[in-house]
C-alpha positions as CSV (number, residue, x, y, z in Angstrom):
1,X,0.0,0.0,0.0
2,X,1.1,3.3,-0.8
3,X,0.5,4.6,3.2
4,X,0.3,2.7,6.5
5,X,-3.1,4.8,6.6
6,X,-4.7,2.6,3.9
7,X,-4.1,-0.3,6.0
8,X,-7.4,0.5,7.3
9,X,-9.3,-0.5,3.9
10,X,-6.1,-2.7,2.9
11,X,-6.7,-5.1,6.1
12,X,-9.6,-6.7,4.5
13,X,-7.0,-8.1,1.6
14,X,-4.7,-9.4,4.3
15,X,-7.9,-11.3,5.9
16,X,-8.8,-12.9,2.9
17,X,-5.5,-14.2,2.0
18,X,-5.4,-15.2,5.6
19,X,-8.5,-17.3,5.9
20,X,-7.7,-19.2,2.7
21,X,-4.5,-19.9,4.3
22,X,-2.4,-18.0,1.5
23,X,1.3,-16.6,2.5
24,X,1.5,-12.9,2.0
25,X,3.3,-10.0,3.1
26,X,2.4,-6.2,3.5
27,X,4.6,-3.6,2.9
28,X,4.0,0.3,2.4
29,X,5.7,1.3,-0.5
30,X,5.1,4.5,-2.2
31,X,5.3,5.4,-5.7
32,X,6.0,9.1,-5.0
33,X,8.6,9.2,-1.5
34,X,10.3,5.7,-2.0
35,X,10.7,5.2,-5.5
36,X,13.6,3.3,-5.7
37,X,12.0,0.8,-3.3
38,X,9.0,0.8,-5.8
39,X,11.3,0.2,-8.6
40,X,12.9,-2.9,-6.8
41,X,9.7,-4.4,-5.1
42,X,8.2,-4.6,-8.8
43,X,11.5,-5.6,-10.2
44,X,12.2,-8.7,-8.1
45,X,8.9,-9.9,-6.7
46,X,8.7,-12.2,-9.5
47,X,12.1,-13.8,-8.9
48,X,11.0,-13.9,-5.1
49,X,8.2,-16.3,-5.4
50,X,5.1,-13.6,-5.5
51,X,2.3,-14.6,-7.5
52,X,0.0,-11.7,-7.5
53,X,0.0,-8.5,-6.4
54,X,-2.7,-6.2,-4.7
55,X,-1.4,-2.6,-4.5
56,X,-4.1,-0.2,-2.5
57,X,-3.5,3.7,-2.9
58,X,-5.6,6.6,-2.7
59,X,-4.9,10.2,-4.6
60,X,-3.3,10.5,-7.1
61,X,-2.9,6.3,-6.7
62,X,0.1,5.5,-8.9
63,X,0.8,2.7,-7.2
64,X,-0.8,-0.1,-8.9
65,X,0.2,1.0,-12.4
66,X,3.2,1.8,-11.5
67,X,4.2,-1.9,-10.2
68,X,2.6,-3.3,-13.3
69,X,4.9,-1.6,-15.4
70,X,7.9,-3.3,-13.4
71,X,6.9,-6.7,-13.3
72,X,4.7,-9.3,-15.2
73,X,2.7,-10.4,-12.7
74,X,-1.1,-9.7,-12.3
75,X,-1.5,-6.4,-10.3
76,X,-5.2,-6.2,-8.7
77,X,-5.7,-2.2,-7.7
78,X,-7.6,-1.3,-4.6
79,X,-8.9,2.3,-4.9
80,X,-8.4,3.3,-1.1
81,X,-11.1,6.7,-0.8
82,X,-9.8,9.4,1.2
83,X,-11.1,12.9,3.0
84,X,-11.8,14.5,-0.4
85,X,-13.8,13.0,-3.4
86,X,-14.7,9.5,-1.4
87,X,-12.3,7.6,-3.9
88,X,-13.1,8.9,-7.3
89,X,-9.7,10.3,-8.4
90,X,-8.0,6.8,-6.7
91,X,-10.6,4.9,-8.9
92,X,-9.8,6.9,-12.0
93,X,-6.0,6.9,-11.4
94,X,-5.8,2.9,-11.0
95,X,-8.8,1.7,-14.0
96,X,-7.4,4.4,-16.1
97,X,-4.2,2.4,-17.5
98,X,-2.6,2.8,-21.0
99,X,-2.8,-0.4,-23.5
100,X,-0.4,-2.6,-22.5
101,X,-0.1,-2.0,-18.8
102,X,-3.3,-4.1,-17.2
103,X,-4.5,-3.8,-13.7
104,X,-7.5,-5.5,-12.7
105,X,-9.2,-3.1,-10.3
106,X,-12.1,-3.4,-7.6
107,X,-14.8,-1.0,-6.3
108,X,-13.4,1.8,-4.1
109,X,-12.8,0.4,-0.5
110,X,-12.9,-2.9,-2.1
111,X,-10.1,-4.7,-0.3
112,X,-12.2,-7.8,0.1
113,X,-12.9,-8.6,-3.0
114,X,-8.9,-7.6,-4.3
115,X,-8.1,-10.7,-1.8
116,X,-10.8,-12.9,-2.9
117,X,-9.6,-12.5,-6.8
118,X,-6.0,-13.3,-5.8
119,X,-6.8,-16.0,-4.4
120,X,-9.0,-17.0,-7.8
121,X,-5.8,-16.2,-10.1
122,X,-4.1,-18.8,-7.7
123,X,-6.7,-21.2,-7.9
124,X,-6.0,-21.5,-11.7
125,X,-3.0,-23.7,-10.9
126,X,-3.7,-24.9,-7.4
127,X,-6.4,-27.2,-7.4
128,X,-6.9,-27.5,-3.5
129,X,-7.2,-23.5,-3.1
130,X,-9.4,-23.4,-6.5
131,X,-11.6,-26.0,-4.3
132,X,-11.7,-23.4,-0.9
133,X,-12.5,-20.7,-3.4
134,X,-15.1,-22.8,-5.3
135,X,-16.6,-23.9,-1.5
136,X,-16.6,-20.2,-0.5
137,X,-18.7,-19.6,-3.2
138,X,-21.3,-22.1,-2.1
139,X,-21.5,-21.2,1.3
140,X,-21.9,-17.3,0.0
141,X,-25.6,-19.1,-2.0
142,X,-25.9,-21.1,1.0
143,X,-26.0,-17.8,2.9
144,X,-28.0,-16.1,0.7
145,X,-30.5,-18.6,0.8
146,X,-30.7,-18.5,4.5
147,X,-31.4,-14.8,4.3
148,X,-34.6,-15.6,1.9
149,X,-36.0,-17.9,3.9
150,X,-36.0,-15.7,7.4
151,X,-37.3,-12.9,5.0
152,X,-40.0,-14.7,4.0
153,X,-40.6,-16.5,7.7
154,X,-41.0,-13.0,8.9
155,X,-43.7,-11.8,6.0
């Protein structure tokens, strides 16, 4: 994340990738005040065993384009909102990338659902955590279902 502040939003990630029992690290890293430490995260995460990356940033938010033009790995963009605009520029600054230089990038805030797609890119090639993921899904019906039928036990 670009700011130990986002960790508030950037927690939810971190929660994900922890109930599905997936490794991670955090780091703050900003593209503006510790560029060179930018410029080597992106360079050598590959080479270090990292998968996918979720970079969360509010502002002016050049964090997740700017790792995704260091390194070949999926980036997945968190729009973190701050005091002014609720997220808009973040969100525009992150989904706004030039051809060639994808990030996937979730709603503003949208830490959650930034963990839950790393951990579907991961599935693709581990078959136990594409199960968890595919089991999550049911118990998300399952739950959903639930809800319907107290609605309607209460009508």
């Amino acid at each position: 994340m670009g700011s130990d502040s986002d960790w508030r939003v950037m927690s939810d990630a971190s929660q994900v990738l922890t109930d599905f029992g997936i490794p991670h690290e955090v780091e703050v890293v900003s593209a503006h005040r510790t560029v060179d430490k930018l410029v080597a995260y992106g360079r050598e995460a590959r080479g270090r065993g990292i998968r996918v990356i979720i970079a969360g940033a509010g502002g002016a938010a050049h964090l997740p384009g700017m790792l995704a033009s260091l390194t070949a790995l999926p980036v997945v963009g968190v729009p973190v909102p701050l005091a002014y605009l609720d997220g808009m520029d973040s969100l525009l600054s992150i989904v706004q990338m030039p051809a060639g230089i994808p990030v996937a990038t979730v709603s503003i805030g949208g830490a959650k659902n930034a963990g839950l797609l790393a951990a579907r890119i991961l599935g693709t090639t581990d078959a136990e955590l594409g199960d968890r993921v595919e089991e999550y899904a049911r118990d998300l019906e399952a739950q959903v279902e639930a809800k319907n039928q107290r609605l309607k036990e209460s009508l």
